[in-house]
C-alpha positions as a Markdown table, in Angstrom:
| # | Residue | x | y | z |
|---|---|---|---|---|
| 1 | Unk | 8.5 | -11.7 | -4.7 |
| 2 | Unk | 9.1 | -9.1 | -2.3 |
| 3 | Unk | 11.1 | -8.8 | 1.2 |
| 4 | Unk | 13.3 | -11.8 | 0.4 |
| 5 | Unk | 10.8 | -15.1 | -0.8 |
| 6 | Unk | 8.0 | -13.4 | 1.0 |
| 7 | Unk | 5.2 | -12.7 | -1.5 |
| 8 | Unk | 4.3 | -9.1 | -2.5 |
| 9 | Unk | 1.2 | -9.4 | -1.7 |
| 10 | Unk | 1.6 | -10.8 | 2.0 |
| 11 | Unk | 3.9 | -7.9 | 2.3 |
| 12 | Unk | 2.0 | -5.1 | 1.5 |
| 13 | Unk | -1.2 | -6.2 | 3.4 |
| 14 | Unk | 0.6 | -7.8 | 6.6 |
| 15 | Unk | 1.5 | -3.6 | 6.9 |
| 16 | Unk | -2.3 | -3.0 | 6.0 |
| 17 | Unk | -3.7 | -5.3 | 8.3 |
| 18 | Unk | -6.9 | -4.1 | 10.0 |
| 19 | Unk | -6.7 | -0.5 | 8.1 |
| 20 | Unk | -8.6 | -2.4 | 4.7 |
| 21 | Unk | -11.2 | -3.6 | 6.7 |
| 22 | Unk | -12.3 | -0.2 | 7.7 |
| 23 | Unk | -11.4 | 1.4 | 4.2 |
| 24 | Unk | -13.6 | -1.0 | 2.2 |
| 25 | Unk | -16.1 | -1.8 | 5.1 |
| 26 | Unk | -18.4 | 0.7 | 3.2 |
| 27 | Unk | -19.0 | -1.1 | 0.3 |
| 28 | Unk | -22.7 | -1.4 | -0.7 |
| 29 | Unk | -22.1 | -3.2 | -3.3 |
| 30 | Unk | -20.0 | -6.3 | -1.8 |
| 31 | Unk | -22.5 | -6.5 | 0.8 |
| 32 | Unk | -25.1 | -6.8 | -2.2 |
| 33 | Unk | -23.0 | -9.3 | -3.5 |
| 34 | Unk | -22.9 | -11.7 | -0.2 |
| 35 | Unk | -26.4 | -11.6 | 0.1 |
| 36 | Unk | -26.9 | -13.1 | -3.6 |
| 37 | Unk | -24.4 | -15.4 | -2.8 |
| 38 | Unk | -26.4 | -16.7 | 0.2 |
| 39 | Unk | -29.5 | -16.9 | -1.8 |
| 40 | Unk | -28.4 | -19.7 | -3.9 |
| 41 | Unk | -27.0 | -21.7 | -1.5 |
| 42 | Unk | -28.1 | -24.8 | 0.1 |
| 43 | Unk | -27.8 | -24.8 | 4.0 |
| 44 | Unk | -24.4 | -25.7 | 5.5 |
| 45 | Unk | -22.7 | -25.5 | 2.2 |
| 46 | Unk | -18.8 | -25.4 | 1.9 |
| 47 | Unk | -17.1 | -22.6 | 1.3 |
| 48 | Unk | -13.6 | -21.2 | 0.1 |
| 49 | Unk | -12.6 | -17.3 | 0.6 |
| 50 | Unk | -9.6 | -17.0 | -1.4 |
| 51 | Unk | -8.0 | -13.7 | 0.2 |
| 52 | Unk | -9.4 | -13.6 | 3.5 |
| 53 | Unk | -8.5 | -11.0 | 4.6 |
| 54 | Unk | -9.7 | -9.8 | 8.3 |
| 55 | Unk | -12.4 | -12.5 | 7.5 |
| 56 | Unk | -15.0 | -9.6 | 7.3 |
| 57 | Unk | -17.1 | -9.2 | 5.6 |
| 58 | Unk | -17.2 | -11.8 | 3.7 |
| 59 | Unk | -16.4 | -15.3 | 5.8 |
| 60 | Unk | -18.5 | -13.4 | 9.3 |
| 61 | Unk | -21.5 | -13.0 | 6.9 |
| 62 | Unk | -21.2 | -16.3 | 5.6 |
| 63 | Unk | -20.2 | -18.4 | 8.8 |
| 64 | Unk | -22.8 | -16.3 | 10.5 |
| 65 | Unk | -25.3 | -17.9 | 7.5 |
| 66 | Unk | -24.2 | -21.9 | 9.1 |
| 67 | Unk | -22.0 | -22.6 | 6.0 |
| 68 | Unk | -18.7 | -23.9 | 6.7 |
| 69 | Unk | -16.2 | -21.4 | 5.6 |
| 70 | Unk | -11.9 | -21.8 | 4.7 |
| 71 | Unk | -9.9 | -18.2 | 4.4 |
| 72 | Unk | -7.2 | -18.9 | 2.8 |
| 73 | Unk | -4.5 | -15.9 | 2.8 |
| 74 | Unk | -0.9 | -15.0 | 2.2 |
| 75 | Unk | -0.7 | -12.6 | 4.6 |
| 76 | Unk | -0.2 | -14.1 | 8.3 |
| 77 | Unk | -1.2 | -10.6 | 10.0 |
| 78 | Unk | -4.2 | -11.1 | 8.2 |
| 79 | Unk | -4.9 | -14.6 | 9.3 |
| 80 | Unk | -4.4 | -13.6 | 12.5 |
| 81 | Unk | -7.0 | -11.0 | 12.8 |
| 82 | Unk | -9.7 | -12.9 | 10.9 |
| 83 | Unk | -9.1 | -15.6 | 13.4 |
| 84 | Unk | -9.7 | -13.4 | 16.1 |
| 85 | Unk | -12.3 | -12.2 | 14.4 |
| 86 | Unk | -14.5 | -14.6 | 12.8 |
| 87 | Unk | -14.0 | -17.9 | 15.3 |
| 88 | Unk | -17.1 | -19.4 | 13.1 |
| 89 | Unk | -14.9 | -19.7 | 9.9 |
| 90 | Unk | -11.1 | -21.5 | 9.7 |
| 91 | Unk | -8.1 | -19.6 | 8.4 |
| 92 | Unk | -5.1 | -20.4 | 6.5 |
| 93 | Unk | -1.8 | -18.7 | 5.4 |
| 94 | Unk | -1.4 | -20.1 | 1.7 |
| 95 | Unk | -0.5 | -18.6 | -1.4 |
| 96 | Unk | -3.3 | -19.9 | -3.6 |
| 97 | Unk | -1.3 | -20.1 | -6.4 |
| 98 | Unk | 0.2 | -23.2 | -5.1 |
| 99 | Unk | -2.5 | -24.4 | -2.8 |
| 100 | Unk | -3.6 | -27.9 | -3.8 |
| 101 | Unk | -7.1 | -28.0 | -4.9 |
| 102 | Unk | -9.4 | -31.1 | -5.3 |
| 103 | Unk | -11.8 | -31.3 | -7.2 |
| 104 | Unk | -15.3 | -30.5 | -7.1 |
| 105 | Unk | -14.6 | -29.8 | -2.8 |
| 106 | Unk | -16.4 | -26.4 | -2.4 |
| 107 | Unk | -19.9 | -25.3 | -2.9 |
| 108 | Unk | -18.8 | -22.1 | -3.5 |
| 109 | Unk | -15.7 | -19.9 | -3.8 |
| 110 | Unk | -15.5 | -16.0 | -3.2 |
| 111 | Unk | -12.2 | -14.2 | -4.8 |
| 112 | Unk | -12.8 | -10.0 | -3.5 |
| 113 | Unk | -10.3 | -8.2 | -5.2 |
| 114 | Unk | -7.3 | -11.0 | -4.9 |
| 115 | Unk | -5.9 | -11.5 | -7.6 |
| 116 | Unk | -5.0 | -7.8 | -8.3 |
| 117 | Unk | -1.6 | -8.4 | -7.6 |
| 118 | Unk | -1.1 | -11.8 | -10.0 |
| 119 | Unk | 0.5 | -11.8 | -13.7 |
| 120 | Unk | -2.4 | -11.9 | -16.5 |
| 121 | Unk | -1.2 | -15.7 | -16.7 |
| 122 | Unk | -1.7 | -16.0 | -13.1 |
| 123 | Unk | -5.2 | -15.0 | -12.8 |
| 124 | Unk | -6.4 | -17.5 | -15.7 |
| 125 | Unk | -5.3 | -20.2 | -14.2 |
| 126 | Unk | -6.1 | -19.4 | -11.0 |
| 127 | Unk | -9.9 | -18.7 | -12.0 |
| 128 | Unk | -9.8 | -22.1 | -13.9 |
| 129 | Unk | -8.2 | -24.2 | -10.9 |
| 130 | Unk | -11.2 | -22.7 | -8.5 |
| 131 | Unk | -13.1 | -23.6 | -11.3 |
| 132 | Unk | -12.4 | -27.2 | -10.9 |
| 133 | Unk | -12.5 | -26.9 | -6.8 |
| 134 | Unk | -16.4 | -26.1 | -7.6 |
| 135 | Unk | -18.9 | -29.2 | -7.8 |
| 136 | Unk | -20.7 | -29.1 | -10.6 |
| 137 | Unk | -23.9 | -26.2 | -10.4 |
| 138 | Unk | -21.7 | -24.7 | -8.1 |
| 139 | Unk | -20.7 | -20.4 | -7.4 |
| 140 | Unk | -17.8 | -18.7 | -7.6 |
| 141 | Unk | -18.0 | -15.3 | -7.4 |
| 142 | Unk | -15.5 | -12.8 | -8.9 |
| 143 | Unk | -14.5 | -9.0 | -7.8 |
| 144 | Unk | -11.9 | -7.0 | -9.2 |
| 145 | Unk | -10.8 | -3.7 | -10.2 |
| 146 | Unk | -11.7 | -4.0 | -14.4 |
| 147 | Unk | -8.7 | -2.0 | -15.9 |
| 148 | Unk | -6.3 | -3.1 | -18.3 |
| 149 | Unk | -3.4 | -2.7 | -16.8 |
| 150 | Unk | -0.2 | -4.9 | -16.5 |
| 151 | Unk | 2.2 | -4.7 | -13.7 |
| 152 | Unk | 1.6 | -1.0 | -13.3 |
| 153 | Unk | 3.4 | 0.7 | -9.8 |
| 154 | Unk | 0.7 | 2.0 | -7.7 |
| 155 | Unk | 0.7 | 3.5 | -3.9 |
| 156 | Unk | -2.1 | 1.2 | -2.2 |
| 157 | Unk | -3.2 | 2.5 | 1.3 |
| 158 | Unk | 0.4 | 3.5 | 1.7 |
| 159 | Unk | 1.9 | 0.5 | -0.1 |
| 160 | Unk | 4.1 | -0.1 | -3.1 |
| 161 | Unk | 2.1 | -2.4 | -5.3 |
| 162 | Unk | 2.3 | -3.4 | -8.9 |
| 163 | Unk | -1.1 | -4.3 | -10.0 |
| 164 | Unk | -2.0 | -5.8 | -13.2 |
| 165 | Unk | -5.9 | -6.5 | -13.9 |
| 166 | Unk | -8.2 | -6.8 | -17.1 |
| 167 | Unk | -10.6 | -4.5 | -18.7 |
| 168 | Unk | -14.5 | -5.8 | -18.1 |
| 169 | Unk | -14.6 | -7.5 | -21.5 |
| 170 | Unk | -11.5 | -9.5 | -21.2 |
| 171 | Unk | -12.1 | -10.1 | -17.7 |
| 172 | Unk | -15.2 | -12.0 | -18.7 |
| 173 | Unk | -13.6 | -14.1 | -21.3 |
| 174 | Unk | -11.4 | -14.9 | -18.8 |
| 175 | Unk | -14.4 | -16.6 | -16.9 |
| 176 | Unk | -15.5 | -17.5 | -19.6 |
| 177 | Unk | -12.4 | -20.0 | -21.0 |
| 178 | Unk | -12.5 | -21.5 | -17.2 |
| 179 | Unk | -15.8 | -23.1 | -18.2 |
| 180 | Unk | -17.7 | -20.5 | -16.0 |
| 181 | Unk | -21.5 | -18.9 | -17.2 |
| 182 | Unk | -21.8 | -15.4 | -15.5 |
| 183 | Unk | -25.3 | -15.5 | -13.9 |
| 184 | Unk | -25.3 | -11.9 | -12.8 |
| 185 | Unk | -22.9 | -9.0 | -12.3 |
| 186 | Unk | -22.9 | -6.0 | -11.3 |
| 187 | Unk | -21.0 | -2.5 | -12.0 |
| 188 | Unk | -19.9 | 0.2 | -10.0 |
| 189 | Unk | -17.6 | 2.6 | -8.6 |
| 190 | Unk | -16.4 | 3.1 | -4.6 |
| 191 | Unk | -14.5 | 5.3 | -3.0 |
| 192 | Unk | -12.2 | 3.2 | 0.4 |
| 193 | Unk | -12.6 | 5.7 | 3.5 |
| 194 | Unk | -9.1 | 6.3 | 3.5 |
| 195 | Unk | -6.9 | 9.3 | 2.9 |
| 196 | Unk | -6.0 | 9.8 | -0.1 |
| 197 | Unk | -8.6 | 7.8 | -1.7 |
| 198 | Unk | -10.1 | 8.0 | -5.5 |
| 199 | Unk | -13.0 | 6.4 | -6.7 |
| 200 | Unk | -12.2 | 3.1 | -7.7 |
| 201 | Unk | -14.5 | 1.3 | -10.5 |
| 202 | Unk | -15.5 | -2.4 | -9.0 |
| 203 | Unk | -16.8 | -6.0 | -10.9 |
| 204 | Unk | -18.6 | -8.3 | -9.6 |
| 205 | Unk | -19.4 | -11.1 | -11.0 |
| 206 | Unk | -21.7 | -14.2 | -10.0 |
| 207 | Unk | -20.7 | -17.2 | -11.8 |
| 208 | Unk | -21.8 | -21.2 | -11.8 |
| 209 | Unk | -20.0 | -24.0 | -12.9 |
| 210 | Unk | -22.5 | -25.9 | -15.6 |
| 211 | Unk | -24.0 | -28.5 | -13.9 |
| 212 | Unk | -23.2 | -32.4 | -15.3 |
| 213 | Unk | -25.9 | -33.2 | -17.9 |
| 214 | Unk | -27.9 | -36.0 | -17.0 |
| 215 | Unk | -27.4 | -39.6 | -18.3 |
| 216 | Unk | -30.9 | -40.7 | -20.3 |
């Protein structure tokens, strides 16, 4: 925790605010990603973005598609601005980690580079609790930074963050013990559009829950 009970997280990014979306706005690659996403979805499908953000790109592109989109946020700046910003799509300030999840309520869930500031712990069972918000057959897609690090101090966009990720490997047995099948991925490396800036490699990864076998 950070700034008395106030997640890190929210902390960091309620000073961010609107400066990420035009850092990362750049990315070809999340872009790419979106538009498999919407691909394999049926028409008005439900939709969780688990670290909103300013809701774009990724809720705009997706509300703007007719599905029915929840951001869900610790940051309240940022809910703020994506609410603003994306009227098509509905925004919450929750901390996912203790955000109650039904199962099998979303078509698909969408987690860009949001868990980055989670323990190791966190992240599994994160992953495997928006595993079982997914009906069956359905998409979660993954993004992340795929280093192994653990609770590493770093200077993000002018922030004090401690980050702690996975190398690729690991990061995919990770999905893998959630009772995920990777589908697709893809590698690559982006530089934000901000000062001080170096490349950063990105993960993506498309993943299904199996579908339910059926009875004979």
């Amino acid at each position: 925790m950070a700034d008395g009970d106030r997640p890190a997280a929210a902390v960091a990014f309620d000073a961010i605010g609107d400066a990420y979306e035009r850092a990362f706005a750049g990315s070809a690659a999340h872009r790419a990603s979106l538009a498999r996403l919407l691909g394999g979805l049926a028409p008005h499908s439900r939709i969780l973005d688990v670290g909103s953000g300013t809701g774009r790109p990724t809720a705009e592109t997706l509300a703007s598609a007719g599905h029915e989109v929840l951001g869900v946020d610790v940051s309240p700046v940022m809910v703020e601005l994506a609410s603003r910003r994306v009227p098509g799509a509905s925004f919450r300030q929750a901390d996912i980690r203790e955000t109650p999840l039904g199962e099998g309520d979303f078509d698909a869930v969408c987690v860009y580079f949001s868990l980055l500031q989670m323990s190791r712990e966190e992240q599994r069972s994160v992953v495997a609790r928006l595993a079982g918000a997914l009906r069956p057959g359905g998409h979660l897609v993954l993004a992340t930074v795929p280093l192994d690090v653990e609770d590493v101090g770093a200077v993000f966009m002018g922030q004090e963050v401690r980050v702690t990720s996975f190398g690729p490997e690991s990061f995919r047995a990770l999905v893998a013990g959630a009772g995920l099948v990777v589908e697709d991925e893809d590698d690559t490396v982006f530089t934000p559009a901000h000062s001080g800036a170096v490349p950063e490699p990105h993960l993506f990864l498309h993943c299904r829950r199996e579908p339910v076998p059926p009875v004979h």
